[in-house]
Backbone bond lengths (Angstrom), bond angles and torsions (degrees), N, CA, C in turn:
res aa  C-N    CA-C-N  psi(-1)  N-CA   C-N-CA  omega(-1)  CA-C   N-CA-C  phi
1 X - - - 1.442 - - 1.531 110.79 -
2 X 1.114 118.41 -21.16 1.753 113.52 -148.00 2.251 74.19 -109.13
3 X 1.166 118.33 -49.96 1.386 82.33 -171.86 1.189 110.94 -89.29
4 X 1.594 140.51 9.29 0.809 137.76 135.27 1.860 121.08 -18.34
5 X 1.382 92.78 -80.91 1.243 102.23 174.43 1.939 111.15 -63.93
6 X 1.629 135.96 -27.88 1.070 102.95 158.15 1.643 138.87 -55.95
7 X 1.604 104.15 -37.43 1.350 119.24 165.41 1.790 120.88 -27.13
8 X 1.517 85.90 -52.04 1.643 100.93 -173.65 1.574 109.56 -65.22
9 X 1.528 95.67 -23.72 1.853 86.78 -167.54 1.456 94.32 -100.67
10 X 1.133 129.69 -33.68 1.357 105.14 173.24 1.197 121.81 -56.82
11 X 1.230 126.78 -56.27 1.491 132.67 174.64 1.418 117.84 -22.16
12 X 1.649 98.59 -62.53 1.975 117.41 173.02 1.247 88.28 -29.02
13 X 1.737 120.85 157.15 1.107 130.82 125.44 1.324 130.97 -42.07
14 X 1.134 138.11 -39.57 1.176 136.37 -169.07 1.285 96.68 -99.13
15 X 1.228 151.46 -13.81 1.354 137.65 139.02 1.396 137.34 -47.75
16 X 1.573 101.28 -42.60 1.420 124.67 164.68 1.936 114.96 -48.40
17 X 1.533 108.98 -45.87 1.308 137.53 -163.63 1.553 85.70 -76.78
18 X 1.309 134.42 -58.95 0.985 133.22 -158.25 1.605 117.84 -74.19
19 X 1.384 99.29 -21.08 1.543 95.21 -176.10 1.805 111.01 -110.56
20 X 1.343 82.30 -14.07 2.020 91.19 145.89 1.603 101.66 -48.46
21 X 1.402 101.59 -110.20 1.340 118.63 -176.62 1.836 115.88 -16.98
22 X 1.453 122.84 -26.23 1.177 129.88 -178.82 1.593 102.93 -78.16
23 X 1.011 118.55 -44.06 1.510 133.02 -170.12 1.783 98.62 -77.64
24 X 1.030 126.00 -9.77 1.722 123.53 -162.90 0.963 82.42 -123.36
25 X 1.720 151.77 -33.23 1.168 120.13 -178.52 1.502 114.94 -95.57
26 X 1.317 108.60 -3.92 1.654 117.89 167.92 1.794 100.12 -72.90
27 X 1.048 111.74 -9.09 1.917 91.12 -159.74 2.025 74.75 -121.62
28 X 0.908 144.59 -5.92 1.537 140.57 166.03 1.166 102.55 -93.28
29 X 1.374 138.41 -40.82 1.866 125.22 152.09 1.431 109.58 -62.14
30 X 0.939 142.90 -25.12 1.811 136.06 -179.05 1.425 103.40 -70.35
31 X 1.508 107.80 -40.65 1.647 97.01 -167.34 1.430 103.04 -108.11
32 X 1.311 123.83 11.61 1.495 113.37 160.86 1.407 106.96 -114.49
33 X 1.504 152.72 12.83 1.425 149.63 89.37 1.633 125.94 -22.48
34 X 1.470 122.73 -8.68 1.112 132.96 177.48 0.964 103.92 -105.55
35 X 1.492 118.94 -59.13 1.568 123.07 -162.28 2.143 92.87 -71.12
36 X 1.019 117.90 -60.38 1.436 106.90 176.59 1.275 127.26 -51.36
37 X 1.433 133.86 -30.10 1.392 137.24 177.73 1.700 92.73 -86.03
38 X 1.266 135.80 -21.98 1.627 107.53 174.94 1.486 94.51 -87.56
39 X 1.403 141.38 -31.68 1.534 128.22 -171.31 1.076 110.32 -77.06
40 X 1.755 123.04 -6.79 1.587 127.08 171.86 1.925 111.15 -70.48
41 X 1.428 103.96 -48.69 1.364 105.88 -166.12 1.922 93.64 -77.81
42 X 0.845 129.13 6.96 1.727 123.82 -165.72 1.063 95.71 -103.85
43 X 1.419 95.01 -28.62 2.598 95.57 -176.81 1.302 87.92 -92.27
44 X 1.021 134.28 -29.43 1.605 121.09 -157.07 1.928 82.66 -87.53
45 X 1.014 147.69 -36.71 1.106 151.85 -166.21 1.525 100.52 -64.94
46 X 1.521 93.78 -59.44 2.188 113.71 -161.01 2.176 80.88 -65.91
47 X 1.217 107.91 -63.10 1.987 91.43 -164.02 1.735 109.00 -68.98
48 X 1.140 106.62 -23.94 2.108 92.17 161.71 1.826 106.38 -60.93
49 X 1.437 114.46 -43.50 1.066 117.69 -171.61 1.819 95.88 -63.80
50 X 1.002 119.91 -73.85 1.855 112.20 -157.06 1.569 94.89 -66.20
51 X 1.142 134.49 -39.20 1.454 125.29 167.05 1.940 123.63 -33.16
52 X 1.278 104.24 -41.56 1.236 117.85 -171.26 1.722 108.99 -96.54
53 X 1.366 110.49 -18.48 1.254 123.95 172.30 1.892 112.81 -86.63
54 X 1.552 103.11 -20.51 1.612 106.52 -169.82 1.442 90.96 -91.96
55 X 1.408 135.02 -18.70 1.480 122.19 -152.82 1.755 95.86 -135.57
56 X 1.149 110.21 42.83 1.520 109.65 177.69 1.701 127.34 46.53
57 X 1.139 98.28 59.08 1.572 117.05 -167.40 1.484 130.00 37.71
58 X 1.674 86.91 18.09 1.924 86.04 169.18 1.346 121.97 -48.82
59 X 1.506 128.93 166.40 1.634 112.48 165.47 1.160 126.98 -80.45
60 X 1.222 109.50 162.65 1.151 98.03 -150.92 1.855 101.03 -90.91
61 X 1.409 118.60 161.35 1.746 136.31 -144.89 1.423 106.45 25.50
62 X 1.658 107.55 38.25 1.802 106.78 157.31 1.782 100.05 -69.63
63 X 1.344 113.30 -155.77 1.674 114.64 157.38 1.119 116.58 -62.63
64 X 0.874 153.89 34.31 1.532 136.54 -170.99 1.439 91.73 -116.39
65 X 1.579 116.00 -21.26 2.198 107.21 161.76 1.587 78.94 111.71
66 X 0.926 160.04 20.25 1.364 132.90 -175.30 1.911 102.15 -99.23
């Protein structure tokens, strides 16, 4: 019964429309979860980097407070 009735809604146009749009906003969250988790590790990279550059290459969240 139940894919019965999915059958029916895909078929509809406006089912069709709908699972477009479902599929495009799954692949516009995939690649903006990508694009943000690589620009996360690049800042987390760039402030270890000026951290260790501001405090005379200590490590970085040694004492030096960073």
């Amino acid at each position: 019964m139940v894919t019965k009735i999915l059958k029916r809604f895909v078929k509809s146009e406006k089912g069709a429309a709908m699972v477009e749009y479902a599929i495009a906003l799954l692949v516009a969250a995939a690649i903006g979860v990508t694009t943000f988790s690589a620009m996360g590790t690049k800042a987390g990279a760039n402030a270890s980097s000026a951290c260790n550059a501001l405090h005379g290459g200590a490590a970085a969240g040694s004492a030096a407070g960073c």
